[in-house]
N, C-alpha and C positions, 0 to 999 in steps of 0.2 A: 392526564399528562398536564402540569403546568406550562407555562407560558416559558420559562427557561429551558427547559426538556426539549419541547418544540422547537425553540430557536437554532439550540444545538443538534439537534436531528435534519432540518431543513440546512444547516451551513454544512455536517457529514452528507447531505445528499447533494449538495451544491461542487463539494471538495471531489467526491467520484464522479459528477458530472463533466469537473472540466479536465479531472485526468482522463476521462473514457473519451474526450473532447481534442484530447492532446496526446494521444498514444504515440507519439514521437519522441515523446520527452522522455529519455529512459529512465529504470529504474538506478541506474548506475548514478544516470544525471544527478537524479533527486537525493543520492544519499552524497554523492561530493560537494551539491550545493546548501541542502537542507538538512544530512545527518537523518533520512528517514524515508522512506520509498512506501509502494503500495505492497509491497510484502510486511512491512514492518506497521501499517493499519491494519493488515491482516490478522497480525498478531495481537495486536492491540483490541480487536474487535473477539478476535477467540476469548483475551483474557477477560473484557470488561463481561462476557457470556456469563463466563465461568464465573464471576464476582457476582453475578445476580441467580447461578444457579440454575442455568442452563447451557447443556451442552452442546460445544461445535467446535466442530474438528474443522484443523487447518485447511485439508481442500475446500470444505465449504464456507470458511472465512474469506479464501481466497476469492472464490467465486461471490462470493457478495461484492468486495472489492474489485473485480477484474471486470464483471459483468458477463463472468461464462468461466467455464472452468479457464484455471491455469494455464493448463500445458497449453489447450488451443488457444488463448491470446499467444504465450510465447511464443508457436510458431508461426503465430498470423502476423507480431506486430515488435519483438524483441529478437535486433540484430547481439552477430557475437560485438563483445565488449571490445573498443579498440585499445590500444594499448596506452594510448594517452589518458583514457578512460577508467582503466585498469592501476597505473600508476599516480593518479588522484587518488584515486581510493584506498590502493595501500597507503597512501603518506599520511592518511588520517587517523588519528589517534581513535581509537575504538571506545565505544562502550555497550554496557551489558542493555540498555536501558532500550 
């Protein structure tokens, strides 16, 4: 592993440290402030798999990101969305990416 690989790996373990640090901050928060939540590294992390040719499926994308499966953080640690919360997030113009 080079020395850029490393760095990039140690700032992705840095980046789930302080979300699993800050599980208050929802996943709603994150997509009306930042356009990107911990479901959407999730994904990111199944595809970049999949680009080197190894398979992994989204619960266990998730579970690298969430630090335990899914469902159980959602019931330990994601309230329902409130509606001011809900109405940010539709106002925002969408994409695929």
């Amino acid at each position: 592993m080079n020395k850029q690989t490393e760095i990039e790996a140690a700032v992705l373990r840095r980046l789930l440290k302080h979300l699993d640090d800050n599980k208050s901050v929802q996943n709603i928060d994150l997509m009306n402030l930042a356009g990107f939540c911990r479901n959407c590294l999730s994904k990111w992390y199944m595809a970049e798999a999949e680009q080197q040719g190894v398979k992994v499926d989204y619960d266990e994308a998730r579970e690298f990101v969430y630090g335990e499966p899914y469902d159980t953080w959602k019931a330990k640690y994601q309230p329902e969305a409130t509606a001011e919360q809900l109405a940010a997030f539709n106002a925002k113009p969408k994409s695929d990416k």
